[in-house]
Each structure stands twice: as C-alpha cells, then as structure tokens.
C-alpha positions, 0 to 999 in steps of 0.5 A: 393095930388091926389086921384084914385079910379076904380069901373068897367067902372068908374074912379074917379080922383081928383088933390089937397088937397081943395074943390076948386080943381078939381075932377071927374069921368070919364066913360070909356065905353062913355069915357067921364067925369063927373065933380063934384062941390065938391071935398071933400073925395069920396068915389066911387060905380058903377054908384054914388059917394059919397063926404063928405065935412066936416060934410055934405054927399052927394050922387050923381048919375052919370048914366045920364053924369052929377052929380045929387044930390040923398041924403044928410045929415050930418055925425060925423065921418066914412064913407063906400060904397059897390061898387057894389051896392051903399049902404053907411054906416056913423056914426052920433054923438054918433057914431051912425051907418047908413046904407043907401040902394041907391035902386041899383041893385048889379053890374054886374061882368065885365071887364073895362080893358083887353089885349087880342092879336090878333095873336098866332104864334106857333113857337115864344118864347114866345108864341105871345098868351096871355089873361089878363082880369082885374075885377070889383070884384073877380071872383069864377072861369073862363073858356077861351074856343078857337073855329075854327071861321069857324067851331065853333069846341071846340079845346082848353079850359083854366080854373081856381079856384077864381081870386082875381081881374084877369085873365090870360090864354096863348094858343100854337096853339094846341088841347088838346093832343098837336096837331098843329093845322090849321092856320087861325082865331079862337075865344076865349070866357072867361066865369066868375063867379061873386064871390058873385053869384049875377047876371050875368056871364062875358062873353067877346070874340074875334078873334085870327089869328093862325099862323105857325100851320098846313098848309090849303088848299089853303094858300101858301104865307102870309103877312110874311113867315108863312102862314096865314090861308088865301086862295091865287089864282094861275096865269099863263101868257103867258110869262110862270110866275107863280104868288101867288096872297095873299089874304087878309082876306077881300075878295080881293088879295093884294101883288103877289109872283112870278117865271118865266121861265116856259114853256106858257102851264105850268098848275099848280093845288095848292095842300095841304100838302102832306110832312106834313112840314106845306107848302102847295104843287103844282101840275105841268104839264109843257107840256110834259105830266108829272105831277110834285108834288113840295114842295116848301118852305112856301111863295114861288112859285116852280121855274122850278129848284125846286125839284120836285117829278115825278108822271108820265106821260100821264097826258095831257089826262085830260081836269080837274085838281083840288084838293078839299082837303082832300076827304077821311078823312086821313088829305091828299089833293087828286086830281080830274083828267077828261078825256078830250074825254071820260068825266070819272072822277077819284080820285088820293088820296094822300098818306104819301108817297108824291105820289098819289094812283092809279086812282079809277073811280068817274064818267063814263061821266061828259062831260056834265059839263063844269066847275068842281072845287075843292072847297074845305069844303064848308060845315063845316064838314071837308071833301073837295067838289065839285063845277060843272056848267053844259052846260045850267049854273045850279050850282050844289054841290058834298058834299064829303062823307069823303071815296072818294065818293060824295052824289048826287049832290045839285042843287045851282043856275040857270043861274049860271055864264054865262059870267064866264070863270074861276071859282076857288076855292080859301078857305078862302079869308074873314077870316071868316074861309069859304070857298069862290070862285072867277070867272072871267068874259069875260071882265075880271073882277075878282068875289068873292062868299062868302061862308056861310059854309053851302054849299052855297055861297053868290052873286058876288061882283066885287073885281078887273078888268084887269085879262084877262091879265092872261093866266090861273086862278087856 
C-alpha cells in the first residue's frame, strides 16, 4: 500500500502497509526530507503531521528539517486536520469530539507547483505562451498581468473568478486591441486571492521572451529566423562583407551573419521597419554617392543583388549617418544625416512610403562633435535619442521631444572615451529591455555601456578583443 498527500511546499509519502515501513515528508522548498519514526495513518497540515498508531495520536512539527514530537494522546476513532493552519479534531471513547488548536497561524495561499514557458512566439500554433499554477487552497479570484520588462508599460492583463486548485492563462504576443506588439523580454505577474481571505495574496512573476512581434530597433538576426528583441552590431571589413554580429542577451555578440561582395567604402546604417514586414531595414551608401534603403528578409544581411529602394544621390556630403529610432512618435525610424564641412545636421523622417521625407534642419553647426550617435530610447519614453562626445571628450545627451525635435542637451560624463574611436548604438544587448551602447578603443577592444533606462549608462566593461580588424562598426 502507498499513501501521497500534498499540503503547499510539503509532500508526504509512505511505501507499505506496517509501522516498520518507510514513510515521511519531503519539503519542496529546501528539497529535502523529513523522515518519521512512525508510519502510522497521517494525516498532513502546513508544516506538521499528524500520525495515529492504533489508539495513540501523535503531532509532529516539521519546520526544523526533523520530526519533532508536539503533542500526543490517545483517540477511539476519527481523526481530521485543517491543512492550513494545523488545528486537528479526534474522537475519544464515548465518541466524544476534541478539537485541538496547534497555535499555527493559517497558512499562506502559494504555488508549490507551476509551469510557466519562458518564450512566446506569435506565429506558432499553438501559442509557445502559456501559464498554469497549481494552489495550496482555492483561490477567490487571480489576475495575470504582462509588462514590458524595460519599460514596465501594462500591455496585457488575464483574470479570472475562483479557482478550485488552479490557474491557467495564455497570451499571443499582443495588447488589449490586438495589436502585435514588440520582441523582446516582458514580464508576467500572477496576483491571487486566498479564498478564505486570511493572509496574504499570491504573487509570483517571471520573464517571458517575445518572439515573431513587431520588429525593434536594432534586432536583424536571432539565434533562429525570428528576431529576438535583442540589439545586434553591424561591420564592415576591407574586403567589403557586411557582417550582423547577434547579440546575446548578456551583454556580448555571439554567432555573425554575413554578405560579401560590397565595394571596402560601402557604409551601411542599420534602420528600423519602415515596410512594416516585422524585419528591420538597412541604409546603404555603396560609394557612389547614393543611398539605398533595403529590405532584406528577417535574419539576413542585404547581398549587393538584393532589392533595394533608391533614395538619391549626393549623400557622400555627410560625414554622420545614424538612425536613433523613431524621433517623431509615428512608429517609424528616421535618419540623422551631418554635413561634413558646414557641421549642419538634418533629420530625414521616414514615411509609410518606404522612403525618407524631405531634409529639416536640426542644428546649424555641430562640428564641433565629433562623435554623434543614434542611441536609440535610452530614457524609457518611447522616443529615440542622441548620444554626442564633443572635441574635449564630454558626453552629452539629446532626449528626443517625439516631434523631430531634441530638448537642450544633458551633460553625462567628462573625459568620456578618449581612446574610443567608434561608439555605436547597438539597443538591447543584456536583455534587460534598455538600450545599451558598445565602443571600441584603439587597440581594439570591444566595450559595453549598460543602459539604466533613465538616460544614463553604466561604466565600461570590456566584452571582446581583435575588432580593429574591422573596417567600420555601426
């Protein structure tokens, strides 16, 4: 004969029919086991057992790792417990009924057992997504709430009436009026209400990676097809290849993507969406002067014989080109472009056309910059911004206005960088849905900058060496 019994984190178990057999409880939240001298009929609460052996009844206590005696006595027939908080009745002769109060405060409403995935991928049938929470008690009613992790934007809720002794709740990757929403890492919190109403709610949460949403800045290629929401880096060597170097989620690049045959002065900008097919874009100007928006397909790097779309030429009067993101709130990357002699920096915005707007000035004079960079929302409110190290290495930060417009520059750091000669805003390469920059020293060391989220980045922290063999970082 075998006996199971679960209360919240304890397991009780018991393997034959005498008291010479083996039984005990095992604790699933310091995994380990408790081991009773006598194996009698149990009967099992949160944190205590009871165990009658014929007429004798014994209480013990399990919250120390070892069976400890707590009360005993002797009883004539039946015998119950309220699992949550202990208190144990027994008949005696007469079929006189005892209730005993074990002084243990009610036990809380928890989730000993759960499966929970940690990917959701919209175009997979079924959803990859799904939650399932088992209960120590029923519950009066729950609430499953998903947030951007970088963010902490509400961008879907589940909820539910009472539960006998489970949950289950599914998400597709989009907000309440069905829109896809953005790859990358989102979190889930599940809210319970005990039943009884004594103590306190369960709360549990976690992190879940979107997959096969909308495209984000930055993200061309992931570990499969589908983007991954994490932040990839661009180079160009002197044999002409453009290479996608993916990130990994933890602050580093592992695994490359590459296309050859490009002309050594090929300059390549990765874009956003503009064609909204979920793939992020790439701005090419091959040396000739023109610009080429193309549109490859998700995980690939545009090959010279890739469709493109022409837009213009002329475009070698530019000493930056950089894409911060969306700058004007419309869901669509635009482009910062400076002239090279005059130091005047203008935006192009992109359109639903596929093409870039006509230029509108930005700045008369940024010359004196010698670094600017599209750094994508380093400030959590949705809009791109910009990055600039002036000529005596002080850092500044642009925060976009969301209109195509900069508030006044911040002051980050001073002596910012010196030995840097690439910096490159790179989006989310630690998974922590914050935008992040990488530079590159002169010896070629490779360099991350944590974003905070708040506009502000963390200290450098070497994540490579040997990347001086690359023509141009972007």
């Amino acid at each position: 004969m075998f006996g199971l019994q679960a209360v919240g984190r304890w397991l009780y178990w018991k393997c034959g029919t005498s008291t010479a057999d083996t039984a005990g409880v095992y604790d699933l939240q310091s995994r380990k086991n408790v081991r009773l001298a006598s194996a009698g009929q149990a009967f099992l609460g949160d944190g205590l057992v009871a165990v009658r052996s014929g007429r004798a009844l014994a209480v013990y206590g399990l919250a120390t790792g070892t069976a400890v005696r707590q009360w005993a006595t002797d009883t004539a027939g039946l015998v119950a417990i309220d699992p949550r908080d202990g208190s144990l009745a027994y008949t005696t002769a007469g079929q006189a009924v005892h209730v005993l109060h074990t002084g243990r405060p009610a036990a809380a409403l928890i989730s000993p057992y759960k499966n929970v995935t940690t990917r959701a991928e919209t175009d997979s049938t079924p959803l990859s997504w799904r939650g399932e929470w088992w209960l120590s008690e029923p519950a009066a009613s729950w609430k499953v709430e998903l947030r951007h992790k970088g963010t902490g934007r509400l961008v879907a809720t589940r909820s539910g009436g009472a539960a006998q002794y489970s949950i289950a709740a599914k998400w597709d990757g989009r907000d309440a009026r069905g829109g896809l929403l953005p790859n990358g890492s989102y979190t889930w919190t599940l809210t319970a209400q005990p039943a009884d109403g004594q103590g306190s709610p369960l709360v549990q949460s976690g992190t879940v990676r979107l997959t096969g949403g909308t495209a984000v800045w930055r993200d061309h290629v992931g570990a499969s097809s589908l983007p991954d929401g994490i932040g990839d880096l661009l180079s160009v060597n002197s044999a002409g290849t453009l290479t996608f170097h993916r990130g990994d989620g933890a602050g580093k690049f592992s695994g490359t993507v590459s296309a050859s045959g490009w002309p050594a002065s090929v300059r390549a900008v990765p874009f956003g969406d503009l064609n909204n097919d979920r793939c992020a874009d790439v701005l090419v100007r091959p040396g000739d002067g023109s610009l080429r928006l193309y549109k490859p397909a998700c995980g690939t790097v545009p090959k010279p014989t890739t469709p493109y779309t022409a837009l213009g030429t002329g475009w070698n009067q530019y000493d930056v080109l950089t894409s911060p993101g969306d700058l004007t709130g419309d869901g669509l990357p635009d482009l910062i472009a400076r002239h090279a002699s005059t130091g005047t920096t203008y935006l192009y915005k992109g359109t639903s056309t596929g093409r870039l707007a006509a230029r509108v000035t930005l700045a008369d004079n940024w010359k004196t910059y010698k670094k600017v960079v599209g750094a994508g929302d380093i400030n959590s409110d949705g809009i791109g911004d910009l990055i600039v190290q002036d000529r005596y290495n002080n850092l500044y930060r642009y925060t976009g206005r969301g209109n195509g417009t900069f508030a006044a520059r911040v002051k980050l750091a001073a002596g910012w960088g010196s030995t840097y000669d690439t910096v490159v805003g790179v989006g989310d390469i630690t998974g922590d849905g914050k935008a992040d920059l990488v530079a590159r020293d002169t010896s070629g060391n490779l360099h991350r900058h944590a974003g905070t989220g708040t506009g502000t980045f963390n200290r450098a922290v070497r994540i490579g060496t040997g990347w001086q063999t690359y023509k141009a970082l972007s």
